[in-house]
N, C-alpha and C positions, 0 to 999 in steps of 0.2 A: 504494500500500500504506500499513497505516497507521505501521506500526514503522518508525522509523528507525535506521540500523544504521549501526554502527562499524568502519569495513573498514579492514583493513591490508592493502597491496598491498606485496611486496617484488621488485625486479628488482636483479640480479646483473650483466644487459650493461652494459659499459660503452661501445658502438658505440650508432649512431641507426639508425631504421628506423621499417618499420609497426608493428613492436611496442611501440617505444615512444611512437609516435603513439598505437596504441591505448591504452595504459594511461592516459598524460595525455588524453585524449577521454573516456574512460569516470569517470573519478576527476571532470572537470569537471562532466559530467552529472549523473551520481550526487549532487557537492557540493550542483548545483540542485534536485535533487529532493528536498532534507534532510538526506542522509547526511552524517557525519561519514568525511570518509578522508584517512588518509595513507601515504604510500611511503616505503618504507625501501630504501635504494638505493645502490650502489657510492661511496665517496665520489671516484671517476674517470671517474664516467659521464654520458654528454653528460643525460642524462634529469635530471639532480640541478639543472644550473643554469636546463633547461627547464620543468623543474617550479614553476622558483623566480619564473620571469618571470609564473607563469598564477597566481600567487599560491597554490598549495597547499602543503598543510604535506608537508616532507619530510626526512628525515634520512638525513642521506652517514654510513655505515659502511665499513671495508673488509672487503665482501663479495665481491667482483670474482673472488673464486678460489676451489677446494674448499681452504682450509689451515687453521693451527689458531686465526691471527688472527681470521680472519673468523670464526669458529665460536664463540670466546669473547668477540668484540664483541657479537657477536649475541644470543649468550644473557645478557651482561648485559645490552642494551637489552631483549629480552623479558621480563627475569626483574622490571625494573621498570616494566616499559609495559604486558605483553601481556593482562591485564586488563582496559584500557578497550579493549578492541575485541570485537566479535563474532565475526569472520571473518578468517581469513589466506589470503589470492591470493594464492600463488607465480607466477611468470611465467618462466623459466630454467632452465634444471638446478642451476646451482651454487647458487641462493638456496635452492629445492625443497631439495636437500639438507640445507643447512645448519637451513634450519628445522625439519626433520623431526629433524635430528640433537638441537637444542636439544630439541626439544620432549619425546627421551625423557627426561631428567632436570630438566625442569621440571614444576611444577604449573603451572595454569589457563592456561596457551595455547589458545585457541580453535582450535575445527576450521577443518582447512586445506584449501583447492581449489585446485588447479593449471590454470591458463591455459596449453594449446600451444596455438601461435599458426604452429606449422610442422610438417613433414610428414617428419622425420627421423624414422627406424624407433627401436620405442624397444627395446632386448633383452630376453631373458626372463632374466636371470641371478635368482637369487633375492630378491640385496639390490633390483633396480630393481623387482623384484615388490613387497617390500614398501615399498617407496616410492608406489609408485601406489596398491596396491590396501589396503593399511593407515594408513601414515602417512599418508595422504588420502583426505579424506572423499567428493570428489568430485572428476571431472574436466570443464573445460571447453574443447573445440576450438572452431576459426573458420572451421572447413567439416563438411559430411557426409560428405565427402568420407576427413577427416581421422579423425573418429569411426568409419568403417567400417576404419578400416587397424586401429585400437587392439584391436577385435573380431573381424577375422580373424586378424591377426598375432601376436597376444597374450593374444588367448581372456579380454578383459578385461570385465568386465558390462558391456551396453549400459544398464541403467537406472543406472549409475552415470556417465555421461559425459553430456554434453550440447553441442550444436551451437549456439554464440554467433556469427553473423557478425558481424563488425565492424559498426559504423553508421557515418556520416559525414553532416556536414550538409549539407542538398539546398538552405537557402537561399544557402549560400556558395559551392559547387559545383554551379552550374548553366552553362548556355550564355551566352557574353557577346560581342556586338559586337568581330568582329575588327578592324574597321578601330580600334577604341580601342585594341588592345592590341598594334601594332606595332612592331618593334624597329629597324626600317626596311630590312628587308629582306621586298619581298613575296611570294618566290614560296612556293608551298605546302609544308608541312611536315609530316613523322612526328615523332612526340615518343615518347620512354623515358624512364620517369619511374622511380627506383628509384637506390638505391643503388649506388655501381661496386663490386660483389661477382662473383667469376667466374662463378658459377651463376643469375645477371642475364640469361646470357647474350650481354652485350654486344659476344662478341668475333664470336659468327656473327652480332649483326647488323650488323657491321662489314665483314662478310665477303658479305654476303646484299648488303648496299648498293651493294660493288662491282658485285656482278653485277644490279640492278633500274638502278643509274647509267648503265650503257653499255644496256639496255632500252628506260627511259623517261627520259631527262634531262628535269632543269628543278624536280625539287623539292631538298630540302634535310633534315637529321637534328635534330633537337634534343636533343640529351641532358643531361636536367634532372637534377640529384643530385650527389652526392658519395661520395667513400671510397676506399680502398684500391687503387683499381684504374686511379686516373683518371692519372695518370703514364704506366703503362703503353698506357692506349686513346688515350692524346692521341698517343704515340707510332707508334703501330700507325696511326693517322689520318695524321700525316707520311707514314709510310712509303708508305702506299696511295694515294699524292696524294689524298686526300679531303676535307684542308684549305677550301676552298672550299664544300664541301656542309656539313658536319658540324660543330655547334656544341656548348661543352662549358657551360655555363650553371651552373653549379655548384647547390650548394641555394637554390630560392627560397622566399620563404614565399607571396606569392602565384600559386599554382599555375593557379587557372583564367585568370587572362590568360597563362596560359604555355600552356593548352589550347587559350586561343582563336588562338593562332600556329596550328595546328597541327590536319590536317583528320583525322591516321590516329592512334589509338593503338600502342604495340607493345611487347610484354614476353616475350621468348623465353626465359622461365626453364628449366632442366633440373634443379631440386634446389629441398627445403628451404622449398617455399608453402603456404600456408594459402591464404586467398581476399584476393590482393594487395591492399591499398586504391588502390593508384596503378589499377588496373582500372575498378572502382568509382568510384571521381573521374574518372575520365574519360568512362567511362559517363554520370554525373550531367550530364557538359560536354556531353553529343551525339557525342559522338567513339565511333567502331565501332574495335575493338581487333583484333590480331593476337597473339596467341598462345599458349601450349600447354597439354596436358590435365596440367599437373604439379598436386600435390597436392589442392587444390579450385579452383583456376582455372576449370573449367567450370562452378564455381556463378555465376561473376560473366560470366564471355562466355560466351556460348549459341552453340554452334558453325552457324553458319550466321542466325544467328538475330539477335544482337547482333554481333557477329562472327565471326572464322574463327582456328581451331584447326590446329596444326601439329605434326608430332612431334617432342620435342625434340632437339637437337644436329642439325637437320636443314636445310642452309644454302638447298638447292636449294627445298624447302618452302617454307620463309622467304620468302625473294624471288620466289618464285611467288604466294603470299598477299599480300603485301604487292603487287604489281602489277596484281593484279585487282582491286584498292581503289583502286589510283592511277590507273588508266586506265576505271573503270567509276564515274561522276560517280553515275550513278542508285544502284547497290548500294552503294557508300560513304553518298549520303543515305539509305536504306533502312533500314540496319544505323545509322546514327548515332541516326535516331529512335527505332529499337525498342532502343535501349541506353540512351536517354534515358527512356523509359516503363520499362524493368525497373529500371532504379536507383529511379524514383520510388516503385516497388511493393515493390521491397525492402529498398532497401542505406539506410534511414532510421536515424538515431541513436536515437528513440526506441525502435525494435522490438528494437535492442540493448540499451537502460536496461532495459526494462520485460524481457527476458528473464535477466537481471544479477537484476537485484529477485530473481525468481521461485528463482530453483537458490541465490541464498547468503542466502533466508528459508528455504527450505526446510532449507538446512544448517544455518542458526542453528537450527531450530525443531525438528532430530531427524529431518525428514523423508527427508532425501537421504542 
């Protein structure tokens, strides 16, 4: 495009994830493609000092909560910044709000789009009406998946939302030589890649593992990530003598030689998904995934096709799916390559840039 545009991106979480993967991936992009952007961001949020490393401009406020701090920090930084920008991305509730809040008794705050990037129902009370369908000009999800709930559930216009998948880089996130990337333990591996969040699911596949372990011995768990939960699943792993199979690897940054440990993907979420990126990077890795049709999940595994689908909170499922990939050498290679070829075709960063470009010109421009 030719306009270069001035984005202001604000996030509220002060917790890490794909969400905030996403925003620092797309603001990097974006940077290369000309755009001028910066984030306006909790001054407690892991994102502020992540931001800082990838060299973009960003400013810690304490936004982190609906209160009246945050609301009057806010609006003096907009009431002397929010002119040089064109566009305001919300990415959270609490920031969503606050901007919208500021925005009634300010002049020249630019039109705002909301990024959900998750699958949590949103209410119809009247004030969250006009939060979406007024104080915002546009909305953008990270499935079709996501965008079809806003329209039935909410009777929200369909030409006013738009489906952004996430992108991810396929020269970084491709298949790499296992034997390079050994920890020195050989035998074959499932990896979970995600945050320790309850709704990760990690505790039925902790549970699924007991019962696939006494099946098919001889492989091993990888559980890549971090957060709140990991205290508790380290403990639940004691208790289930699991210790021996089950490794707790915390956050790494480099993720595909932690793919290439590891022949099975697995993500048995029950709540609160867009279209996971840890999915999709493993996809890009050749890795065939296991699990469920929660939020848009099925954009990024193809049930039978890339991988296999299971319903969620469903332990017996689980460990059924997961056994038929561990013990069937062929249909695990089968399903690895066609999750390599759909990432190729889909889950590219450019097709993200260039549809970002599209929905917040067309908001600058009046269109949307």
């Amino acid at each position: 495009m030719s306009r270069r545009l001035s984005i202001l991106h604000t996030e509220s979480s002060i917790g890490w994830g794909g969400q905030e993967l996403r925003i620092l991936t797309e603001m990097e992009g974006m940077q290369r493609r000309g755009h001028r952007v910066t984030l306006v961001t909790a001054d407690s949020a892991e994102i502020l000092p992540a931001a800082r490393r990838r060299g973009l401009d960003v400013v810690g406020l304490p936004i982190a909560y609906k209160k009246y701090r945050g609301l009057a920090a806010l609006h003096r930084w907009l009431a002397a910044h929010a002119r040089e920008y064109d566009v305001v991305n919300t990415h959270s509730s609490t920031d969503a709000w606050l901007v919208a809040l500021a925005g009634t008794t300010l002049a020249g705050v630019p039109p705002v789009v909301r990024t959900r990037h998750v699958s949590t129902p949103v209410n119809n009370s009247l004030t969250t009406r006009w939060l979406y369908q007024s104080a915002t000009r546009h909305l953008i999800v990270t499935g079709e998946a996501l965008k079809a709930q806003l329209v039935r559930d909410n009777g929200f216009d369909p030409s006013r939302i738009t489906s952004v998948r996430t992108g991810i880089d396929l020269d970084y996130f491709r298949p790499r030589d296992a034997s390079a990337a050994t920890d020195g333990d050989s035998r074959p591996a499932v990896m979970i890649l995600a945050t320790l969040r309850d709704w990760k699911g990690h505790d039925d596949l902790l549970d699924a593992w007991k019962l696939l372990r006494a099946r098919v011995p001889g492989w091993r768990l990888l559980v890549v990530g971090d957060g709140p939960r990991r205290a508790h699943l380290e403990a639940r792993v004691a208790e289930m003598g699991l210790c021996a199979d089950v490794t707790f690897a915390g956050n790494q940054d480099d993720v595909p030689a932690w793919f290439a440990r590891a022949r099975i993907a697995v993500l048995p979420s029950y709540g609160d998904e867009g279209v996971p990126q840890s999915l999709m990077q493993a996809a890009a890795c050749g890795l065939p995934a296991v699990s469920t049709p929660i939020g848009a999940i099925a954009e990024a595994v193809v049930d039978g096709v890339t991988g296999l689908l299971v319903p969620p909170r469903d332990v017996a499922a689980l460990a059924a799916a997961l056994e038929r990939l561990v013990v069937d050498d062929e249909l695990r290679k089968r399903l690895g390559g066609a999750a390599h070829a759909y990432a190729q075709e889909n889950f590219g960063i450019e097709r993200m840039l260039l549809a970002m470009e599209e929905v917040l010109a067309g908001v600058v421009g009046g269109g949307r």
